[in-house]
C-alpha positions in Angstrom: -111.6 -128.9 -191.4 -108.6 -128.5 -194.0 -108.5 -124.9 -193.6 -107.0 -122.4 -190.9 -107.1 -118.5 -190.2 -104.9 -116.2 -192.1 -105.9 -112.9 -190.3 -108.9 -111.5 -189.0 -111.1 -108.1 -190.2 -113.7 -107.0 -187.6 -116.2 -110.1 -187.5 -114.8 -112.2 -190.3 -112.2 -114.4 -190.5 -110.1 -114.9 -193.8 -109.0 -118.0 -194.5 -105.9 -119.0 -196.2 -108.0 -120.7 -198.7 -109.7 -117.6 -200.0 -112.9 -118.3 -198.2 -114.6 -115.7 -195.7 -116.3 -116.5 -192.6 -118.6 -114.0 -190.1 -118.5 -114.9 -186.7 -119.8 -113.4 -183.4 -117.0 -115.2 -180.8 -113.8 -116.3 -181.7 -112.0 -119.0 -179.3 -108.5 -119.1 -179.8 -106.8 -122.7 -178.1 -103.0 -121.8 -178.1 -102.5 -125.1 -176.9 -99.3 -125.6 -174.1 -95.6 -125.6 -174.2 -94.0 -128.0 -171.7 -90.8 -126.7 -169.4 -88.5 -129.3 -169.9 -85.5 -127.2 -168.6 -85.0 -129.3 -165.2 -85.2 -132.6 -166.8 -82.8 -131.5 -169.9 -80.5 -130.4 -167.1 -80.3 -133.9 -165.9 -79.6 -135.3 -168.9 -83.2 -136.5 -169.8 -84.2 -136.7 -173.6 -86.9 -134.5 -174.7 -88.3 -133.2 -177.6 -91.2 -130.2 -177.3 -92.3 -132.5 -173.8 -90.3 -134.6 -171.8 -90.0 -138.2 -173.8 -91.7 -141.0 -172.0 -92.2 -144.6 -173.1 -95.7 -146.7 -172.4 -94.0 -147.2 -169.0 -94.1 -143.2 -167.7 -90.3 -143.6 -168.0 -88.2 -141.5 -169.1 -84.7 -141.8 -170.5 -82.8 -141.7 -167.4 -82.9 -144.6 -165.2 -85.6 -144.7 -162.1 -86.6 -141.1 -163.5 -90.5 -140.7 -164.6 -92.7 -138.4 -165.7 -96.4 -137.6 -166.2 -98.8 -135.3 -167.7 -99.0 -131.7 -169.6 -95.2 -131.7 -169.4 -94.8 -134.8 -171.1 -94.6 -136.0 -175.2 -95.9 -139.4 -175.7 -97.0 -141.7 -178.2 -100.2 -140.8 -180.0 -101.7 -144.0 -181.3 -104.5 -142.3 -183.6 -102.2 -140.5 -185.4 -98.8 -142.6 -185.1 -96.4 -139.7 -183.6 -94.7 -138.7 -180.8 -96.5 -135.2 -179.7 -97.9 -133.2 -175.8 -101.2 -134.8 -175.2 -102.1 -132.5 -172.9 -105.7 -133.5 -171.2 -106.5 -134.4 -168.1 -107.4 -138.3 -168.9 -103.3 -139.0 -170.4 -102.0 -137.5 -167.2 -104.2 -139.3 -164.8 -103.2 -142.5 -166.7 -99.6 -141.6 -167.4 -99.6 -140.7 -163.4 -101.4 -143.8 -162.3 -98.2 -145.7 -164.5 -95.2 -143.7 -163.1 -97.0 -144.1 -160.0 -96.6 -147.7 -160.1 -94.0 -148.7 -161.9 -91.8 -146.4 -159.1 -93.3 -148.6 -156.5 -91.7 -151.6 -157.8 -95.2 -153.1 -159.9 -95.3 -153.7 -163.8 -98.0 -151.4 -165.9 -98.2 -149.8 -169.2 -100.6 -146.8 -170.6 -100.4 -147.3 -174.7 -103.3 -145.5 -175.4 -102.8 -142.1 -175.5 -105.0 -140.1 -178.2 -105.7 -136.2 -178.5 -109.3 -135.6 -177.2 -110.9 -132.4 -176.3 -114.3 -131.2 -175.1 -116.0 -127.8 -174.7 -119.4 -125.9 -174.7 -120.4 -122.5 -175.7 -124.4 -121.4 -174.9 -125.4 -125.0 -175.1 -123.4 -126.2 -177.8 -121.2 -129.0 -177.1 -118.4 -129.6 -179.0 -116.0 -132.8 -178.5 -112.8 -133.9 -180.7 -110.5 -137.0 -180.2 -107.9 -138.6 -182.3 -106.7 -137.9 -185.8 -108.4 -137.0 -188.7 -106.3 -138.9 -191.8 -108.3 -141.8 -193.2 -112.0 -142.2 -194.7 -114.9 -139.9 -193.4 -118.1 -140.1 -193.0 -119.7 -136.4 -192.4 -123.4 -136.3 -191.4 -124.8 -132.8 -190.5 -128.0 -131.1 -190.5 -130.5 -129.8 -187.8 -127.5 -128.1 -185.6 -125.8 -131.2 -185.5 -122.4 -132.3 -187.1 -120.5 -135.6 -186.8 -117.6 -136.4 -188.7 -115.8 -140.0 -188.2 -112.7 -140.9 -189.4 -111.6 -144.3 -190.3 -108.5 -145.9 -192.1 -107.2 -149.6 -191.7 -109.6 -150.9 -190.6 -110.0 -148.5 -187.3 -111.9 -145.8 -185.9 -109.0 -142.8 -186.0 -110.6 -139.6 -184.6 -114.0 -137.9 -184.4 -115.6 -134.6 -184.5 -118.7 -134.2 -182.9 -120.9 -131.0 -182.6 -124.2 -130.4 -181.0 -125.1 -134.0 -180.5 -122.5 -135.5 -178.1 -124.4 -138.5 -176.3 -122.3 -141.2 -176.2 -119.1 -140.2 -177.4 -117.5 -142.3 -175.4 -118.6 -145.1 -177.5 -115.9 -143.4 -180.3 -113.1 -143.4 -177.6 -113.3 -146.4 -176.8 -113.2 -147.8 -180.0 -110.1 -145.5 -180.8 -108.1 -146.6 -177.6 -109.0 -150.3 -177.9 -108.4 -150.4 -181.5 -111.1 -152.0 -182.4 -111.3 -153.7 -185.6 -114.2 -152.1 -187.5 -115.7 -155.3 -189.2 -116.0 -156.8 -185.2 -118.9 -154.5 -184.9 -122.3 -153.3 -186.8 -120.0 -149.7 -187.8 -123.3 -148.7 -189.9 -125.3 -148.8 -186.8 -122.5 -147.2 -184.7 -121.8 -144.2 -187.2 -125.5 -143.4 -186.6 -126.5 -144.1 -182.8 -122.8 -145.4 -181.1 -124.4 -148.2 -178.4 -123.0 -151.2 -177.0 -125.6 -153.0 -179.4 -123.3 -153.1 -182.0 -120.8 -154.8 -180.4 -121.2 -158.6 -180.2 -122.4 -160.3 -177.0 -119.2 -161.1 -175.2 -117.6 -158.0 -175.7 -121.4 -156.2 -174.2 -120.9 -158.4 -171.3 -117.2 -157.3 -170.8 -118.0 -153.4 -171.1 -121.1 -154.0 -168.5 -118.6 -155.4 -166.2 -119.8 -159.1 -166.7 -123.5 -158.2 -167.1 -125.3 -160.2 -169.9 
């Protein structure tokens, strides 16, 4: 939200702008911090995670890697970073996996993406947030989505999470935003908004 803790007095939080906040939980995310010892020892390149290209390799010959322990390419925000969820790994894994046993895949669509919920309040984040927003809130509801070049780049939603994979999608896939009704998707994301070939693709065939 362009703004971050500078210290905390009882049950507010100072912010480094100036602002003060009251708050009755805090939830601090530290975040990971790969071991990359064992790889480095071998000789493989790594940064603040083991480097890995689309293919789940890494810079040594016949030598992959996958998940938390990993730095990858993050196509929302155009950097090499840890994407440490559950859905990278599983993909990066599925790639190492089989690329190792001699087949041809790639995974190219790694974004940031986190989800979590507090006495009913569901909270869920993906992507990056440098480009165009559109914030609608109101009613205990937030949603904030971010667009530049034509492309969905990262949302925050809060309270109101139906459908959010609607967002992801559009952020992995890199959907170009004037292939869809975006007016109709920043309000209520549905596969309505997509045109009719592409419905019948996400359905699986189904028209």
């Amino acid at each position: 939200l362009k703004d971050s803790v500078a210290k905390f007095e009882g049950s507010t939080a100072k912010l480094k702008s100036g602002k003060t906040v009251g708050f009755d939980i805090v939830v601090v995310a530290v975040g990971v911090r790969p071991n990359t010892q064992l790889a480095e020892s071998i000789g493989c390149k790594a940064g603040r995670g083991i480097t890995i290209d689309t293919h789940s390799a890494t810079s040594l010959k016949d030598v992959y890697a996958a998940g938390d322990c990993c730095e990858c390419y993050d196509i929302s925000g155009g950097v090499t970073r840890v994407l440490a969820i559950l859905p990278n790994a599983y993909m990066q894994g599925e790639t190492a996996g089989i690329n190792m046993a001699g087949g041809e895949k790639t995974f190219d669509k790694a974004i940031p993406m986190n989800a979590i919920g507090f006495f009913g309040l569901h909270i869920i984040t993906a992507g990056s947030y440098d480009g165009a927003a559109y914030v609608k809130e109101g009613g205990g509801v937030y949603k904030k989505l971010v667009a530049k070049d034509n492309l969905l780049k990262g949302y925050i939603l809060i309270g109101d999470v139906l459908r959010a994979g609607i967002y992801t999608s559009l952020i992995r896939e890199k959907t170009p935003l004037d292939t869809i009704d975006f007016e109709l998707i920043k309000e209520h994301p549905q596969l309505m908004a997509f045109k009719k070939d592409v419905r019948a693709e996400k359905l699986g065939g189904v028209k």
